[in-house]
N, C-alpha and C positions, 0 to 999 in steps of 0.2 A: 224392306225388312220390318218396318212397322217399331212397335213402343215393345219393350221387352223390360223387366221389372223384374228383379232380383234381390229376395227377402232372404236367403241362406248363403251362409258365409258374409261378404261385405255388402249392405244395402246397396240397391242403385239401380236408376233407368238407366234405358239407353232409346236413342232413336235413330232408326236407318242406322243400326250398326255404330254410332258411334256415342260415349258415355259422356249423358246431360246433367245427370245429376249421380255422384256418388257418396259414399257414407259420410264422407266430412261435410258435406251442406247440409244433411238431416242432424240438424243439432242434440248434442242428446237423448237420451236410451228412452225419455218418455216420447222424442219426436219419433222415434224410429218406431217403437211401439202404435203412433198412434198411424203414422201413415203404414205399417203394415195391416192395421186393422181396417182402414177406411179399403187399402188394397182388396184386402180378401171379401170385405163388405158391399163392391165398387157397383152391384145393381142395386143398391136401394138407400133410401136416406134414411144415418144412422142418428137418433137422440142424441145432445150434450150428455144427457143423465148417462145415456147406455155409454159412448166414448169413455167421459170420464171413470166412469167403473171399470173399466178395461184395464186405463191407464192407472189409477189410483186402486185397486182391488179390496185391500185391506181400509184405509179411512180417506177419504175426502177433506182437505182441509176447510176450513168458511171461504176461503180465497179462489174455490175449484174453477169458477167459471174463469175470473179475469185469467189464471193461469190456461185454462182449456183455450181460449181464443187467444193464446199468443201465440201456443204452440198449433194451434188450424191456421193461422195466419202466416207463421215460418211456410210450412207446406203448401199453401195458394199460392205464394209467392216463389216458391224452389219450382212450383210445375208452373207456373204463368211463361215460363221462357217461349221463345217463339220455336224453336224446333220441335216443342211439346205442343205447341198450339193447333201448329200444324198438321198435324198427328190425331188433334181432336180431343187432345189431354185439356178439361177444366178443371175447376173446383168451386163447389156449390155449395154456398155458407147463407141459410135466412133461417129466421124463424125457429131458433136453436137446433138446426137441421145441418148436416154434413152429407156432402157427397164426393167422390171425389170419381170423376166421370172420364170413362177409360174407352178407347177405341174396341170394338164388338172382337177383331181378332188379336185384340192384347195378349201378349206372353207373358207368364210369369213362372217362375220355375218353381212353386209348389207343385201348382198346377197340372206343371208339365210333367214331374217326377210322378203326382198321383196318377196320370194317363198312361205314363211311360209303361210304371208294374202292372196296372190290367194290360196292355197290350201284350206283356211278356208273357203273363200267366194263362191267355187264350193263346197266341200261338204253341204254348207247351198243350194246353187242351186239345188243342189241332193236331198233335202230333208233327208241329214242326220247329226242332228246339232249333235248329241254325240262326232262326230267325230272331231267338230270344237272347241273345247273349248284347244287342245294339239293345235294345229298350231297359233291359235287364242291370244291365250295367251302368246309361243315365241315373235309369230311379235309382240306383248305390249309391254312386255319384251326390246327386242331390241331396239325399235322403242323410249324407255322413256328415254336411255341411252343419255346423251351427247353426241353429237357429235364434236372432236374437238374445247374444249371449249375455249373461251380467241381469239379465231381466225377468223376474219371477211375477206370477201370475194365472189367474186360472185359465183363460183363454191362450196366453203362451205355454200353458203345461200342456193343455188339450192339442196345441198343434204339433209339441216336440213329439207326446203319444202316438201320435197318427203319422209322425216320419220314421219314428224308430219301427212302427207298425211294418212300415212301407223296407225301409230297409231289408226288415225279416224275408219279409217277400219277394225280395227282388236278388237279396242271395239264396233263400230257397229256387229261383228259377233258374239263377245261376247255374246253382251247384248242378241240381239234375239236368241242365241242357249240356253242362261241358260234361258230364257222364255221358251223356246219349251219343255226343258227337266225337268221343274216345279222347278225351284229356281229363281220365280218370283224377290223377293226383292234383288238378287243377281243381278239381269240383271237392276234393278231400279240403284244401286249404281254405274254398268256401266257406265248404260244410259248417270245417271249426271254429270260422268266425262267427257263425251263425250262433252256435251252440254255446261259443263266450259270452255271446249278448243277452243270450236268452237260455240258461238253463235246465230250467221245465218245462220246457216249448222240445215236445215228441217229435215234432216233423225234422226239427236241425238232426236231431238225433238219426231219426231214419236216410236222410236224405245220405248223412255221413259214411251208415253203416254200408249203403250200398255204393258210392262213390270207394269206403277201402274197399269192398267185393271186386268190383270192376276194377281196380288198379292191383288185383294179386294177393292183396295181405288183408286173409282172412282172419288171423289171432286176432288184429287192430280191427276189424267189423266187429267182432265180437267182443272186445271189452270196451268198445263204446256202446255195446248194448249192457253191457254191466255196471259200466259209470251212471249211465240213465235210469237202469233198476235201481242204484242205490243212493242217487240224487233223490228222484221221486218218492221211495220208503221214506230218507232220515227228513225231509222237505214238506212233506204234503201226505204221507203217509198209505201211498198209493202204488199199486204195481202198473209196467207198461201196458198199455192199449194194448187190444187183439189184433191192430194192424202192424205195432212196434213187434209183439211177439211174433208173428206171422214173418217178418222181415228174421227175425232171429233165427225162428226155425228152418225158413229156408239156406241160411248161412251151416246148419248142422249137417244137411244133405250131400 
């Protein structure tokens, strides 16, 4: 089963299936911070300078380094265990250089959740939504997790951006696969989550409108095409796309 590594919801490896290191040994939100960055970093060796700015974003105290090597030295020592060893898990500290050196088929479940929504979004390209509801539903999954919570910063805002991204996408694939496969009102309830998260985002909207179509209640397709006209106006000061209008018009017919 190999090293698997889980940065959403509670930190923690695992090896061969069974958990080596979990959130309470990664001490502290700057440790967790820094071994998720070495994580997502793991092909190449990252600068003291560069770590520390991750971890400190706003000021650097005079004291950064001795505090940066106590906190590299808790994480050498949480993956030094011999089940990680095993596994091929190091950790590579010279020359104010960081690595933290990870088995070629390591899991990690950003990772995995970014992989999960492309594979969803192509089998719907395919024309085979059955297929989308197992990938579709991981990257949810994942995607809904916390990420490093309690921890502000520009590299942790960049990756919460890119899960809440991910999210979108994977209940957009949702909703229009449980459409296709006839559990209209299942792709409604999607829909609407989609469109709570994201308001100005047309496609929730679209995906919605046709999910009520397909479950019978056409008034409700249609005054979620009018919440969205009149979000977008008071909001952004814009009318629906010709593809949102298109979806409307064919609801007139």
């Amino acid at each position: 089963m190999g090293v698997r590594i889980y940065l959403t919801g509670r930190v923690g490896m695992e090896a061969n299936g069974q958990v080596v290191v979990n959130q309470t040994q990664i001490r502290g939100k700057q440790g967790r911070l820094a071994f998720a960055y070495l994580v997502h970093e793991r092909t190449r060796t990252v600068p003291k300078e560069e770590l520390a700015t991750v971890i400190w974003p706003d000021e650097m105290s005079p004291a950064w380094e001795g505090a940066l090597s106590a906190i590299t030295s808790r994480i050498r020592s949480m993956v030094s265990i011999e089940p990680l060893k095993k596994e091929g898990v190091s950790f590579f500290r010279s020359s104010g250089q960081y690595q933290l050196d990870l088995p070629a088929d390591v899991w990690t479940d950003l990772e995995a959740g970014f992989s999960a929504v492309d594979r969803a979004e192509a089998h719907l390209r395919n024309g085979s939504p059955e297929q989308v509801l197992g990938p579709a539903g991981a990257a949810a999954c994942i995607a809904r997790r916390p990420f490093l919570p309690g921890i502000e910063g520009f590299w942790v805002d960049s990756l919460r951006g890119k899960l809440h991204r991910q999210l979108l996408r994977a209940l957009d694939c949702l909703s229009e696969s449980q459409r296709l496969v006839g559990e209209p009102m299942v792709a409604v309830e999607t829909g609407t989550e989609a469109v709570k998260l994201d308001n100005l985002r047309e496609r929730g909207y679209q995906f919605l409108m046709q999910a009520y179509s397909a479950a019978g209640n056409r008034a409700e397709a249609l005054n979620v095409y009018h919440q969205c006209r009149e979000i977008l106006a008071a909001e952004v000061g814009t009318e629906p796309s010709q593809e949102t209008q298109e979806i409307y018009q064919s609801l007139l017919e």
